[in-house]
C-alpha positions as CSV (number, residue, x, y, z in Angstrom):
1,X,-62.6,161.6,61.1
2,X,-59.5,158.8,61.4
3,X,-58.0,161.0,64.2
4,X,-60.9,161.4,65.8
5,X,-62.0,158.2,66.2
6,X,-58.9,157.3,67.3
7,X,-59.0,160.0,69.9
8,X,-62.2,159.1,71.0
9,X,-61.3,155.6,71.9
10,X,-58.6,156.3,73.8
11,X,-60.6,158.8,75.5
12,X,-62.8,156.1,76.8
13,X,-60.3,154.3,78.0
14,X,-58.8,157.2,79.7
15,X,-62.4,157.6,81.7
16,X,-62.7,154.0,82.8
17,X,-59.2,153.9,84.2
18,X,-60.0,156.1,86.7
19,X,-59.1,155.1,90.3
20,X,-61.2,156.3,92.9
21,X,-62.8,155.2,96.2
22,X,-65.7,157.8,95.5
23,X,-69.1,156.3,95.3
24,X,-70.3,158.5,92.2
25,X,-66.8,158.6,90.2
26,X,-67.2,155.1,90.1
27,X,-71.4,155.1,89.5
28,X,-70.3,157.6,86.7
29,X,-67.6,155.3,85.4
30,X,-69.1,152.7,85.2
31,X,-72.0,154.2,82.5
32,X,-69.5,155.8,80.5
33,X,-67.9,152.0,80.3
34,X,-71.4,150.9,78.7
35,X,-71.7,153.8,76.4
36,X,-67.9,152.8,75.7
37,X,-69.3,149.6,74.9
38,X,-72.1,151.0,72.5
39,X,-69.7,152.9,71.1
40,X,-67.3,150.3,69.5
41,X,-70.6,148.5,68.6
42,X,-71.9,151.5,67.1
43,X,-68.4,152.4,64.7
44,X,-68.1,148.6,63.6
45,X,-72.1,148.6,62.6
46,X,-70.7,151.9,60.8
47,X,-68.1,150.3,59.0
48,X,-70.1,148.1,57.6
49,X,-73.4,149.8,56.8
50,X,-71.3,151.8,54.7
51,X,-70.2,149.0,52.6
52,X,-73.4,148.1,52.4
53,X,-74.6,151.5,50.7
54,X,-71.5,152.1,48.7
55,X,-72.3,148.3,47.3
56,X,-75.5,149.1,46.6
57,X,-75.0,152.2,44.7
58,X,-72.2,150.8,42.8
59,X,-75.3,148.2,41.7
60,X,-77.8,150.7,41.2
61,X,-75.5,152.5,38.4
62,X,-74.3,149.2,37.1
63,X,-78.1,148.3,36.6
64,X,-79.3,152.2,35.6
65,X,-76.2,152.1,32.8
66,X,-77.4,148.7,31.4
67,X,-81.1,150.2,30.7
68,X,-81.1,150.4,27.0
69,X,-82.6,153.9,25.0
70,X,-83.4,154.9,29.1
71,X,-86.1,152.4,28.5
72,X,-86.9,149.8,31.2
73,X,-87.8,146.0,30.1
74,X,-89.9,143.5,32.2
75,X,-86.2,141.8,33.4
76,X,-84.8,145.2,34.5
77,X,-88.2,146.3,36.4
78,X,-87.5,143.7,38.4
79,X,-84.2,144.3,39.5
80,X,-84.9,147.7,39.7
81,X,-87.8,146.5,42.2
82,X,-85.1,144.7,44.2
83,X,-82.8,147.4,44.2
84,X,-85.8,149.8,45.6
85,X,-86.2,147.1,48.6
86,X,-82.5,147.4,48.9
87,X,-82.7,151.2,49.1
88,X,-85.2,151.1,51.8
89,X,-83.6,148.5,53.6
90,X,-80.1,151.2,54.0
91,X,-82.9,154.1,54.6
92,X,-83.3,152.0,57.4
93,X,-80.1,150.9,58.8
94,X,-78.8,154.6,58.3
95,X,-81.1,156.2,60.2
96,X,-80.6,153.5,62.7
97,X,-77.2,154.3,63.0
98,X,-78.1,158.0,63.3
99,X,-80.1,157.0,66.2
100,X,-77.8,155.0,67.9
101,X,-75.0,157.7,67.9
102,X,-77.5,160.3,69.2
103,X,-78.5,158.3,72.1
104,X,-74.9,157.5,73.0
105,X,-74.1,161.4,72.7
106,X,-77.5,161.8,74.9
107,X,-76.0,159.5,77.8
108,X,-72.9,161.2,77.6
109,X,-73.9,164.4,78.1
110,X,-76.0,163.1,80.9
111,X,-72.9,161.7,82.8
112,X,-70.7,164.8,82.2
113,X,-73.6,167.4,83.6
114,X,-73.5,164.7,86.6
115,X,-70.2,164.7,87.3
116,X,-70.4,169.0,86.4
117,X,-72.9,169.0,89.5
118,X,-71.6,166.6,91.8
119,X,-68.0,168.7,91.5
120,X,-70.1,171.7,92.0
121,X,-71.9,170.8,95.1
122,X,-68.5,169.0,96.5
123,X,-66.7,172.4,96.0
124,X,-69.5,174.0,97.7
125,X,-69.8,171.9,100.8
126,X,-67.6,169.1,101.3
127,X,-70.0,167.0,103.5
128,X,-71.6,166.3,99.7
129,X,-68.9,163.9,99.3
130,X,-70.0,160.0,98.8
131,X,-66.9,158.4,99.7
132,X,-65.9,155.5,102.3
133,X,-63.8,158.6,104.2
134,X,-67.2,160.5,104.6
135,X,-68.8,157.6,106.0
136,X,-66.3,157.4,108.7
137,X,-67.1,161.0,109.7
138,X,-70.2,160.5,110.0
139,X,-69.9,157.1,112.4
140,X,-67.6,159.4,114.2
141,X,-70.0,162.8,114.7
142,X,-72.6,160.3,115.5
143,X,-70.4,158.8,117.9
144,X,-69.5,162.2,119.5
145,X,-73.1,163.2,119.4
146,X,-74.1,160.1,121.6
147,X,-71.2,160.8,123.8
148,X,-72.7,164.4,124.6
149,X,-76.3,162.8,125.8
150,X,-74.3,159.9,127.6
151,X,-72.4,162.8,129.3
152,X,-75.5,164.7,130.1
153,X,-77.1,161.7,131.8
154,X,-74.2,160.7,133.8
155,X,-73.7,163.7,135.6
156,X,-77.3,163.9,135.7
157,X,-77.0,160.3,138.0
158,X,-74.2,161.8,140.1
159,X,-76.4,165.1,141.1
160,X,-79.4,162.6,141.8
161,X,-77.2,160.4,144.1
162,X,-75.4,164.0,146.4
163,X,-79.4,164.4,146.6
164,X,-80.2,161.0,147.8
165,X,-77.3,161.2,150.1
166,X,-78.1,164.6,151.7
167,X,-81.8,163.7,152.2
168,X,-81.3,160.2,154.2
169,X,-78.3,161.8,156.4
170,X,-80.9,164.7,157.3
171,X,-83.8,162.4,158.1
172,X,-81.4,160.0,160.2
173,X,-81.8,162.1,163.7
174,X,-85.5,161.5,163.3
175,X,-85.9,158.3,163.1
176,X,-83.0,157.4,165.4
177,X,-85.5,154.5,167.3
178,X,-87.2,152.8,164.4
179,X,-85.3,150.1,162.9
180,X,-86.7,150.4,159.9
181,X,-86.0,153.6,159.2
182,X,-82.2,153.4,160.2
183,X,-82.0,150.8,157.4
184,X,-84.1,153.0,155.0
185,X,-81.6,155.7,155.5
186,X,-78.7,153.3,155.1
187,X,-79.7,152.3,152.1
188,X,-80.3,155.4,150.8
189,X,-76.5,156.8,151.5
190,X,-75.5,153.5,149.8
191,X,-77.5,154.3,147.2
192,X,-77.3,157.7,146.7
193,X,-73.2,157.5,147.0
194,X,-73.2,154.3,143.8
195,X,-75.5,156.9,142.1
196,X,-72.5,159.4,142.6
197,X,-69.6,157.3,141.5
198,X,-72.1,155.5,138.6
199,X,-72.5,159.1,137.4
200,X,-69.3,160.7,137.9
201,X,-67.6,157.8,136.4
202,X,-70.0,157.5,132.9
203,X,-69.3,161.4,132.7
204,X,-65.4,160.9,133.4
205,X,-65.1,158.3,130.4
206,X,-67.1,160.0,128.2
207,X,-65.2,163.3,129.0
208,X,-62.0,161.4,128.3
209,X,-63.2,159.6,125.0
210,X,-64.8,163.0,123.8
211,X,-61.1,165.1,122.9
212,X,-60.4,161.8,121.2
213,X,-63.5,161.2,118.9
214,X,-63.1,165.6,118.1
215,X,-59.4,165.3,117.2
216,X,-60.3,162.3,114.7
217,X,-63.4,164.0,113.7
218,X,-60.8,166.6,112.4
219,X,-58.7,164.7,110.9
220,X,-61.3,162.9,108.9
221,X,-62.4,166.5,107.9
222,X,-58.9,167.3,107.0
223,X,-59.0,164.6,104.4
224,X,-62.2,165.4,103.0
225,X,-60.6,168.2,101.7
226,X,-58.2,166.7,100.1
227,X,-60.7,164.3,98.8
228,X,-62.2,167.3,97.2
229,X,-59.5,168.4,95.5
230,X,-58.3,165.3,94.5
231,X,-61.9,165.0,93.0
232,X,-61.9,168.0,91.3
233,X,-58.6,167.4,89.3
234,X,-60.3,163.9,88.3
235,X,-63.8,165.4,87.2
236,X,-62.0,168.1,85.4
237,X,-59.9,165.3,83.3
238,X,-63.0,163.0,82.7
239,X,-65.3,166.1,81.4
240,X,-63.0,167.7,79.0
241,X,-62.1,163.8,77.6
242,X,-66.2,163.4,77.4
243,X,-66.3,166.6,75.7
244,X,-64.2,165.6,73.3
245,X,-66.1,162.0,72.8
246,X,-68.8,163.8,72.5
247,X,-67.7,166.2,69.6
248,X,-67.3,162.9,68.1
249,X,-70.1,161.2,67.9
250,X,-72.1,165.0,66.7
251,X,-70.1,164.7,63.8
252,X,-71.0,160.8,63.2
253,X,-74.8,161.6,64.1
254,X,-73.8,164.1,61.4
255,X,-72.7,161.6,59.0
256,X,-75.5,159.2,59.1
257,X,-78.1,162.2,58.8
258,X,-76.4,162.8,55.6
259,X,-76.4,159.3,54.7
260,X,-79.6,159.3,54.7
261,X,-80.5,162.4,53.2
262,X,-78.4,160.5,50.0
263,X,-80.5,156.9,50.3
264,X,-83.8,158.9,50.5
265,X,-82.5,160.9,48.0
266,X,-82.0,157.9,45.8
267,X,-85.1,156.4,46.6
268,X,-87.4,159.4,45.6
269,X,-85.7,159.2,42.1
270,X,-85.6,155.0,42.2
271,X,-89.7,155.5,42.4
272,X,-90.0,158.0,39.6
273,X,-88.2,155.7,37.7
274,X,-89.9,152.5,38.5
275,X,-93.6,154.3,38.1
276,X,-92.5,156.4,34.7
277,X,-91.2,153.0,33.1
278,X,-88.2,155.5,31.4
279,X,-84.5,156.5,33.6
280,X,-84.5,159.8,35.4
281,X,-81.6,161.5,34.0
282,X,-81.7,163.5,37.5
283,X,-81.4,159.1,39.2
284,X,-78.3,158.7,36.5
285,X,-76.9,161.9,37.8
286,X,-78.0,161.8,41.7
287,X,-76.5,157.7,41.2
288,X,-73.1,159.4,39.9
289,X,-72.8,162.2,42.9
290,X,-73.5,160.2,45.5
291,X,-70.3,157.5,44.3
292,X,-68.2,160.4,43.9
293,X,-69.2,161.0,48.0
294,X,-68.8,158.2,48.6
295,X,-65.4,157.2,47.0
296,X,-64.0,159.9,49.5
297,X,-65.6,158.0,52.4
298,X,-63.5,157.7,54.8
299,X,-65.0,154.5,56.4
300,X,-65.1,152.8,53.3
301,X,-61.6,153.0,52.9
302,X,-59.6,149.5,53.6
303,X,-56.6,151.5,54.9
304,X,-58.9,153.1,57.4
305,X,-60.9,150.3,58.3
306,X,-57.9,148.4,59.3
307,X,-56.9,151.3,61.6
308,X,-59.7,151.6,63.2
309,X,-60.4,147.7,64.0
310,X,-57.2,147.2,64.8
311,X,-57.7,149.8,68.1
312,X,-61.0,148.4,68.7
313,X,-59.8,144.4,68.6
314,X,-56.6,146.0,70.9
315,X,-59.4,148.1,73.3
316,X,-61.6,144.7,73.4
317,X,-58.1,142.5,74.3
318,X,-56.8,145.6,77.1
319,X,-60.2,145.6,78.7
320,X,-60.4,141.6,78.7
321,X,-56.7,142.0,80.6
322,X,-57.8,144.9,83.1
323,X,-61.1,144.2,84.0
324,X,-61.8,140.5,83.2
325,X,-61.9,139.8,87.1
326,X,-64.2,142.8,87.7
327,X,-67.6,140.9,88.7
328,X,-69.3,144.4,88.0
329,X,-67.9,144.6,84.8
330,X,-68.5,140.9,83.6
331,X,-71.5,141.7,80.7
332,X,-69.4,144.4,79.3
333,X,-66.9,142.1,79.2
334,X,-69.1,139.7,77.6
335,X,-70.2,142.1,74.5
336,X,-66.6,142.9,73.8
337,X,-65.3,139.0,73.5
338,X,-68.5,139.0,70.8
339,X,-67.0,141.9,69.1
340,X,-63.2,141.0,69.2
341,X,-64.5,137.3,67.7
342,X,-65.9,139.3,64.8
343,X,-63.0,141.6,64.4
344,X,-60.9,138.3,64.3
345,X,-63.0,137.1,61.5
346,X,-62.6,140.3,59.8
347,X,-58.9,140.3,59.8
348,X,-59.2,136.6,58.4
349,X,-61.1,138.0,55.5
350,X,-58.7,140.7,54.8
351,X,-55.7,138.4,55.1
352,X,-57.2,136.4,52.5
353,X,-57.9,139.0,50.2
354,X,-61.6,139.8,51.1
355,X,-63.2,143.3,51.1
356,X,-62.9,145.3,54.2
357,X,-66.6,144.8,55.1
């Protein structure tokens, strides 16, 4: 499990160092940064649980040995009563812990089939991309589509004014004595010809502007694809290190379900005991398996323990380093400075000859 953990750790890390401009990779990466953080909660709340159980079956056969004849007196129903609040108490916390793995290895898996689709439907059509590169292409294809109906209309206003034009040279011979109607069809050449050159010249610019907004259009396309690639080598990376996290925490959800199954196990028989007045010689023997299981727990062992919060008060210091400007980031950053403080304290206990607990 040592390696495993350590793996997983660095795992994380390896997800939330990503650098990307993509919207999702960084939606994406920044959940798997709080599940990072539940995670180094989670394995420290381990450590310690399992102190707490190994303590208090180390007490239960201290107390279960001092019973003499396997009779029970008034003093030792009491502590016996104490020790059954004590085994219902670490029912408790273990199936806690059992429950916070799972829901860690639930949101996991709910990012990784995220990022599984969102590669999928980028490799399928690379408009799908949410990037700052694919909102230029868009201001740019909108910019071209405009261009088309401002094109349309100016050479719409050039035919209108050759019309205008035509129709007030024709009608100029007939009304050759009216005043009026000389200025009427003056006005309309005027008008009709700055209808031509208002036209012709919106349809010239936009037909010189239109090559140009195409050609970037392109280019913009051109690095979408190389967006996508670049996305798919990243994606691939951060699901195979989730897969591996993942494989993780099963076997810890693992763990504490078998945790458990011992404290329940322990209980049933504490009961029998308590209501029978006399020791359960399956309690004496159920007490003695269970220390043997756990004497070859691995996170009860000091050498292990030291490991392990060692790379989670070095995690808590890299992340403080890399990401303590991040304004995003700030309440993750936050929990960890709670748990390196602890881890501190921890290593002053162990310095001074304290328990690894």
């Amino acid at each position: 499990m040592r390696n495993n953990l350590e793996t997983s750790i660095e795992n994380f890390w390896q997800c939330i160092k990503v650098k990307s401009n993509d919207y999702t990779i960084k939606e994406e990466t920044e959940k798997i940064n709080i599940q990072r953080e539940e995670f180094l909660k989670f394995i420290e709340n381990s450590i310690q649980q399992s102190h707490e159980i190994r303590k208090y079956v180390s007490n239960l056969q201290l107390l279960i040995k001092s019973f003499s004849d396997q009779t029970i007196s008034d003093d030792d129903y009491k502590n016996l009563e104490s020790l059954l609040d004590d085994t219902k108490r670490n029912l408790t916390s273990a199936e806690m812990l059992r429950n916070q793995a799972k829901n860690v290895l639930d949101e996991l898996v709910t990012i990784r089939n995220n990022l599984n689709k969102y590669k999928n439907d980028v490799q399928n059509d690379v408009s799908n991309i949410r990037s700052k590169t694919k909102d230029e292409l868009d201001k740019v294809n909108e910019e071209i589509n405009s261009s088309s109906t401002t094109l349309a209309v100016g050479s719409a206003a050039a035919g209108i004014g050759v019309l205008l034009t035509a129709i007030s040279v024709a009608l100029a011979p007939f009304t050759a004595g009216a005043s009026i109607a000389i200025e009427a069809a003056v006005l309309g050449i005027i008008g009709g010809s700055a209808a031509i050159g208002g036209g012709t010249a919106v349809a010239i610019k936009e037909g010189i502007n239109r090559p140009t907004r195409q050609a970037k259009s392109n280019d913009i396309k051109v690095k979408l694809e190389e967006e996508k690639n670049e996305l798919t080598v990243i994606i691939d990376r951060m699901e195979e290190d989730l897969k591996s996290i993942i494989g993780t925490i099963g076997e810890l959800v693992g763990y504490w379900e078998n945790q458990s199954e011992i404290v329940s196990d322990l209980l049933k028989k504490v009961n029998e005991t308590k209501d029978s007045g006399k020791v359960n010689n399956l309690l004496v023997r159920a007490i003695d398996k269970s220390l043997k299981e756990l004497e070859l727990d691995e996170l009860y062992a000091k050498d292990f323990c030291v490991t392990i919060r060692g790379l989670l008060a070095r995690d808590q210091t890299e992340f403080a380093v890399q990401f303590g400007s991040n304004q995003v980031w700030k309440k993750n950053l936050n929990i960890s400075e709670c748990i390196r403080s602890h881890l501190q304290q921890q290593y002053v206990n162990l310095d001074q000859g304290g328990a690894c607990g």
